[in-house]
N, C-alpha and C positions, 0 to 999 in steps of 0.2 A: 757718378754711379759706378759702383765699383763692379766688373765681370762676376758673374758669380759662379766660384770654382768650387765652393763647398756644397762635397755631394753627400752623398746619407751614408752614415756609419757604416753600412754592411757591406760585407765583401759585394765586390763588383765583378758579376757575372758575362761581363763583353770583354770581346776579341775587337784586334785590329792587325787587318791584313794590308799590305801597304801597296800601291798603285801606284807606277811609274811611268811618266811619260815620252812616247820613246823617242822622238825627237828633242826634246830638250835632254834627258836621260833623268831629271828631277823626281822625289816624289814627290806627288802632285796631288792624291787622293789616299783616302781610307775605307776600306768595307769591313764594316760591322756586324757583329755576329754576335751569337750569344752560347756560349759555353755549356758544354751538359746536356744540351736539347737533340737530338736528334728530327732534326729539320731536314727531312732529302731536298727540299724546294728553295731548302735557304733562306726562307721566311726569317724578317726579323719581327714586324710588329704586324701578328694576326687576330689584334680584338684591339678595343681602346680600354684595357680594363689598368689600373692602378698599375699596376704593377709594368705592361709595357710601355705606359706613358712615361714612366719613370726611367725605362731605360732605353728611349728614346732622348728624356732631357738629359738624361748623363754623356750620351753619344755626343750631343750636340754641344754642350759644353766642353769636353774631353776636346774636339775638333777645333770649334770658337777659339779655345784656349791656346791649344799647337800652334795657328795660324796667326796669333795675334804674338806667342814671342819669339817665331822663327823668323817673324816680316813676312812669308806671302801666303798666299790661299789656299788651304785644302779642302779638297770635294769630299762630303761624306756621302757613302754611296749605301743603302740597305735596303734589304728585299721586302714587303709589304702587302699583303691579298689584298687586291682589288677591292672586294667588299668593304674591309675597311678606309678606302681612298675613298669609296661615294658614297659613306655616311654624311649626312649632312653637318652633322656637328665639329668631323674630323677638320677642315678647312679651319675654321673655328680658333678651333686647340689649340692647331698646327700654326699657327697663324701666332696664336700669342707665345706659345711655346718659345719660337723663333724671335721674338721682340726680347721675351726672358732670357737666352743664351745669350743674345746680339752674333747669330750666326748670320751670316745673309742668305736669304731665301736660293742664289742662285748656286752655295756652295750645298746643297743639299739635293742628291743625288733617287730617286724613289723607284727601284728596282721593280717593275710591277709583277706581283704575283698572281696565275690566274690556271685552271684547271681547265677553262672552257674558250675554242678560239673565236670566242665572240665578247662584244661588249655593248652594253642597252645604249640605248641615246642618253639615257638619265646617266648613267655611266661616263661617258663622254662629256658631258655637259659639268660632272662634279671634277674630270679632272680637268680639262680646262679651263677652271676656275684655280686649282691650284698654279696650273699653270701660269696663269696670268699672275698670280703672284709673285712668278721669278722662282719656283722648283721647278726640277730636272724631273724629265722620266726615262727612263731602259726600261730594254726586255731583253731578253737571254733566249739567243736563236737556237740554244740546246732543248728546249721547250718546244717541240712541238708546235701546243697549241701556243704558246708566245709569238714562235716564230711567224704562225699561218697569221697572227694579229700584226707583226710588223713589216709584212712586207702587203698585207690587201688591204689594212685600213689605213689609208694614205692621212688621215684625218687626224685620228691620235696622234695627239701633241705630245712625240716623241723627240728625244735630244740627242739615245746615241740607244747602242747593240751590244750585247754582251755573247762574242762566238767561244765553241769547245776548243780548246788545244787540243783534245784528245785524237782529232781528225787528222793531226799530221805524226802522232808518236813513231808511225814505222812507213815513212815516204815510198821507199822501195817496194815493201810488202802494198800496201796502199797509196798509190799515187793519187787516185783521183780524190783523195781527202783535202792534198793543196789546190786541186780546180776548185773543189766545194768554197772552200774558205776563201779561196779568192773574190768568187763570185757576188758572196755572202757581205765582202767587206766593197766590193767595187757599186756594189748598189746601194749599200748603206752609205756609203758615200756620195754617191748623185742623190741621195735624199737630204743630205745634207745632214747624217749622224754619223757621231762618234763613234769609234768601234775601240772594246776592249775583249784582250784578250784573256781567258782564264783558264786557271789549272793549268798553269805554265810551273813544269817538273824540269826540266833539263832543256839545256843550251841549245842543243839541238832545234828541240822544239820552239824556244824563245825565238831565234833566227830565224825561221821559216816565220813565222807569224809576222815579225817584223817585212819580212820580203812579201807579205802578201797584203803590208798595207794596214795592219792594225795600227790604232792609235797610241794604247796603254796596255803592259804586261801588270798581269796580279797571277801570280801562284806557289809553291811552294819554295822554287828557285831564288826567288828573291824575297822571302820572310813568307813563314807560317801564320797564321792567327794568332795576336801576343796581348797579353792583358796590359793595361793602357801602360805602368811602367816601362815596363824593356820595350814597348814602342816608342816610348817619348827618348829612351836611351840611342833608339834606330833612328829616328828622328834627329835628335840633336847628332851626331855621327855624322849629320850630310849625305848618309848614303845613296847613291848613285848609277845608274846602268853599266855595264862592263861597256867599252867602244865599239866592242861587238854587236850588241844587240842596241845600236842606236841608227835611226832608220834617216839615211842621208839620201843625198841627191841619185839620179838613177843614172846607171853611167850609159854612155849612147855608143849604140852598134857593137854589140855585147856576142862574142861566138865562142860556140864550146866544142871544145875538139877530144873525142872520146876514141882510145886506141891502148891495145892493151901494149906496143912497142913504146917504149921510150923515144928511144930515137927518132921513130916516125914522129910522135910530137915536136921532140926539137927541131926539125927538118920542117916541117908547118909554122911551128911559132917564126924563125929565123925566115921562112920566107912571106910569111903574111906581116908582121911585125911594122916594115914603113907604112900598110896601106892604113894603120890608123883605126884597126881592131881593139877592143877591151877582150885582150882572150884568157879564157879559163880554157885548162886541161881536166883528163882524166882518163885514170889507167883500166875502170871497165866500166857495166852499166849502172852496180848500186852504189859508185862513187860518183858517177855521171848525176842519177837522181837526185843525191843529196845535195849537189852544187846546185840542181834545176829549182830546188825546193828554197835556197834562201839567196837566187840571184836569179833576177832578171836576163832572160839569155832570148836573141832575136832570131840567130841562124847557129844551127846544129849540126855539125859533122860527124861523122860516126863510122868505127870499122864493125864490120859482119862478126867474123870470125874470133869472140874474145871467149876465155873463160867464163863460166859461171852463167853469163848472159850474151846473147846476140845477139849484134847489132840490130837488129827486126824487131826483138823484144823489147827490148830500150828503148827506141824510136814511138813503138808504140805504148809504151806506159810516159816516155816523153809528149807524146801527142797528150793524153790523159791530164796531162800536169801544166802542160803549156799550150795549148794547142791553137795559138796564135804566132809560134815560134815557126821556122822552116826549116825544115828537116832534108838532111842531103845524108848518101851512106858513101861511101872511099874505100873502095875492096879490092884484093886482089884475088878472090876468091867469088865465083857468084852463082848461088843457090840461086836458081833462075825462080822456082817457084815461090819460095818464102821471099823473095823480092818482088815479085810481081804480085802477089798477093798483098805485103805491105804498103805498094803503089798503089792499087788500086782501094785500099781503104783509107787514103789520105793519112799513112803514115810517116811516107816518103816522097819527097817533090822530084827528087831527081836521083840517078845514081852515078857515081863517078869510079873509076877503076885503076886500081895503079897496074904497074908504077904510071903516075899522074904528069902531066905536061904542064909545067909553073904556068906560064901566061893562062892557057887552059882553066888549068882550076884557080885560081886570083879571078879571072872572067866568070866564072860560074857563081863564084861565093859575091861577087858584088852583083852579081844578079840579082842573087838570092837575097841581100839586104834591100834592093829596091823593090824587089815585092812585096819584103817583109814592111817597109814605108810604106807602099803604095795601099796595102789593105787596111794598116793602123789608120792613114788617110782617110779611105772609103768608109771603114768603120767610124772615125771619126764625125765624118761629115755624116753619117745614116745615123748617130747618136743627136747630132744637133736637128739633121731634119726632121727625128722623132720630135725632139725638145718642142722645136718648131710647127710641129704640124700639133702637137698636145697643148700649147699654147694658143695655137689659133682654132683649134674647135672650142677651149674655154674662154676665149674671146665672145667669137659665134654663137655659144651660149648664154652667153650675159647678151651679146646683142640680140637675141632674139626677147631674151628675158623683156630686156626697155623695148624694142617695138612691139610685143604683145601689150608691156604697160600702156605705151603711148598709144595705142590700140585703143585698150581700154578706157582709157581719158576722152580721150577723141568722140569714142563712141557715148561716152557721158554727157562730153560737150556739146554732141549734135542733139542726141537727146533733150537734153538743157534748154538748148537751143530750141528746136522743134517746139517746148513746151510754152517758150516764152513769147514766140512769135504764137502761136495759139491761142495764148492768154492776150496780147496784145491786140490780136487783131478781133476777140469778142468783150474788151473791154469796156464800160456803157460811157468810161469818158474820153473824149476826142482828145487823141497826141496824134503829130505830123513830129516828122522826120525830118531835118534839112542837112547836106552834106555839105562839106567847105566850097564846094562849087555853086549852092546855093540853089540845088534841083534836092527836089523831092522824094526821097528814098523811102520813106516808110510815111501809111496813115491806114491806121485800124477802119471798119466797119462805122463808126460812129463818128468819124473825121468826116470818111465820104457822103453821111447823112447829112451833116451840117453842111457843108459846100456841095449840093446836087449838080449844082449847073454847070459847073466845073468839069464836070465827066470825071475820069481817073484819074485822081492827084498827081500819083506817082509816075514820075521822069519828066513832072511840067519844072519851069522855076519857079520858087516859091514868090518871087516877087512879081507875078503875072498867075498865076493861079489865088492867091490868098489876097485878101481885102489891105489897101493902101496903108490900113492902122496900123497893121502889126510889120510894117518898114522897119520902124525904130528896133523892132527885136532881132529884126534879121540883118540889120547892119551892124550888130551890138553896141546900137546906141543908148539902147534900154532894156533891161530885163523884165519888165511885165507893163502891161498893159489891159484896157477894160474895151472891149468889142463888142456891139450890138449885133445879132446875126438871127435870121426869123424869128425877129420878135424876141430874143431873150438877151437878155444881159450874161456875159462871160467875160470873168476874168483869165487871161492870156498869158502864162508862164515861160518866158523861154529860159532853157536848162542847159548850158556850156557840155560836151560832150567830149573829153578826153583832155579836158583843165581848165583851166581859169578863163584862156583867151578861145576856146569853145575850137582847138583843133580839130578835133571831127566832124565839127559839124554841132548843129542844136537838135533840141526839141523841145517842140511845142505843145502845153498841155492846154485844155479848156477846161474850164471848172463853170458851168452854168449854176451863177447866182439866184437864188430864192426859190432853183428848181429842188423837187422832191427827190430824192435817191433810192 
């Protein structure tokens, strides 16, 4: 069977924007669009009508096709309203659609589209059916109402997150835009979703995104929307991440020394340099930000007294941007109040003052990394304990779940019980009970009629309360037997109890012959 790449004569109204992954630096993905629409939401496919089913198979085939003669896998990723995910028929389609391309279901990425931050159960039920197929779903935390669905409904079978670049274009003017997105991707993460970034313009911004833990860049910087030619052109090209924005290993015990003298930095660097720092410089506070924004930094130095910004300022839009980082300020100058004010809102851990005493400050800055250890530790360990304590109340709920069931069973079972020893004991024909020890554990109302003289069967031995005949059944030497007993004839049944060789014990039925019933 040959792929099938012949699509319909008329010009082809899809875009393809390409998706890079930033640890490998590969393109890895494609998002599809559709040309001339004015979509704010990005909608690709908002009805099943002829005409988007068609260019839905063209997406798929265009994709199929790439992937099959570059050798590896492209995700196609395109946006979809809801509504049309939980039609019943769309699974269907979609379904044969994907057998017609020979895409694989898990290279197909389905952007949910939704207006409202909720979703029915019939909703949820129709996509996790697609699910279970092997598609992908995102939402785009620039949505609002998306977002409010991906992070409270823990349930939607979500795969990955699509966050704004737009949140870091001016770090310095807005810092707490890189908190935001940090945040956005470090929980999308403990959910175990992928995070892409979009509307990535400029290097700048690709960097910071990278530093805050996204997975994949998609935005102008690295290719526009291109109709499938000049993308298959970008495609075969190999094109690539710059080494820049390719997101490596985190470097450890990371310090940033901000001071608008030169000198004073060489004179820092040249004496902290053996203790085995990763140091970054910087000559004031909006070069200090821009470094904070696409490098992990643990402990922060800082002088007061710089142009443009001071040290106080800095520290506290650094708090803003890292605020797990440790902050120390190095002055020769000291505004008592704009320090003390900074201290006291946790902008500042400590102050130090020149000119500084080498051993002095080396002692204060490995201070300050082991605190900066010691709370990543605490927070770490108060991450696992959460882990740990939300796994054992849904433990605790499933165990209550099976002791209410076993509850309920229980409660059947006595019931059950209760009825059958009732039924048994006003039954009009005589059973005896005998247990492997050979004492008498059970005889109905009609057992005790036929043996009177006997007094109360139960707990005598049955081979000293019952008549010498019925020996043979209780030694299992014979299974039935014919007993005379006031005057009537009764054939004698004994019934094995828990198998063949009567491990529990027997029972004895009487069936009086030529009597009336």
């Amino acid at each position: 069977m040959e792929h099938p790449r012949n699509l319909a004569a008329a010009p082809s109204t899809l875009l393809y924007q390409p998706r890079f992954d930033c640890r490998s630096g590969l393109l890895s993905g494609v998002h599809a669009s559709l040309a001339g629409l004015d979509r704010g939401d990005g909608t690709f496919l908002d009805n099943l009508s002829g005409a988007g089913l068609m260019a839905l198979r063209e997406a798929c085939v265009r994709v199929a096709g790439w992937s099959e003669s570059h050798g590896r896998p492209l995700a196609l990723t395109l946006g979809a309203h809801i509504e049309v995910l939980c039609l019943p028929e769309f699974a269907t389609q979609l379904h044969a659609l994907l057998v017609e391309t020979r895409l694989p279901p898990q290279s197909l990425e389905l952007e949910i589209v939704t207006l409202y931050g909720d979703i029915s159960e019939a909703g949820e039920r129709a996509l996790q059916q697609l699910k279970n197929c092997g598609v992908r779903f995102t939402l785009s935390a620039a949505s609002p109402a998306c977002a409010h669905l991906a992070w409270t409904r823990r349930l939607l079978p979500l795969d990955g997150i699509e966050v704004p670049s737009r949140l870091v274009d001016d770090v310095a003017a807005d810092p707490e835009g890189v908190a935001i997105i940090r945040a956005l991707v470090t929980r999308a993460h403990k959910l175990g979703l992928s995070v892409c970034a979009k509307d990535v313009g400029a290097s700048r911004t690709a960097s910071v995104m990278v530093a805050t833990g996204c997975d994949l860049l998609q935005g102008a910087l690295f290719g526009l929307p291109l109709p499938a030619a000049e993308f298959e052109a970008l495609l075969a090209a190999d094109t690539r991440l710059d080494n820049a924005h390719l997101r490596g290993p985190r470097p450890e015990r990371t310090l940033l020394l901000v001071d608008d003298e030169e000198n004073i930095l060489s004179s820092l660097r040249r004496l902290l340099r053996r203790d085995g720092y990763t140091i970054l410089t910087a000559t004031g506070g909006l070069a200090a930000l821009e470094l904070l924004a696409t490098h992990p930094v643990d402990v922060i130095i800082s002088d007061q007294r710089m142009p443009g910004m001071t040290g106080v300022e800095f520290l506290r839009k650094a708090k803003d941007m890292h605020p797990d980082s440790v902050r120390l300020m190095l002055s020769g100058y000291s505004d008592l109040q704009s320090v003390t004010d900074a201290i006291n809102e946790g902008a500042i851990y400590k102050f130090l003052s020149k000119p500084w005493d080498d051993a002095m400050l080396r002692a204060n800055i490995e201070e300050a990394f082991r605190r900066k250890l010691l709370a990543d530790d605490n927070r770490r360990l108060s991450s696992e304990l959460k882990d740990a304590n939300e796994a054992l109340a849904r433990i605790n709920t499933q165990l209550q779940e099976v002791l209410a069931d076993q509850q309920r069973r229980l409660s059947m079972e006595e019931a059950a019980l209760g009825i059958t020893q009732e039924a048994l004991a006003v039954a009009p024909q005589p059973l005896i009970g005998i247990d492997p020890t050979g004492m008498i554990a059970l005889a109905n109302d009609a057992a005790g009629r036929l043996f009177p003289e006997q007094g109360p069967l139960i707990g005598q031995g049955g081979d000293e309360a019952l008549p010498a005949a019925l020996a043979p059944l209780l030694d299992g030497s014979a299974r039935e037997t014919d007993l005379v007993c006031a005057g009537r004839q009764y054939h004698v049944e004994a019934h094995p109890l828990g198998g063949q060789h009567g491990e529990r014990g027997l029972l004895l039925s009487f069936t009086c012959e030529g009597c009336q019933t």
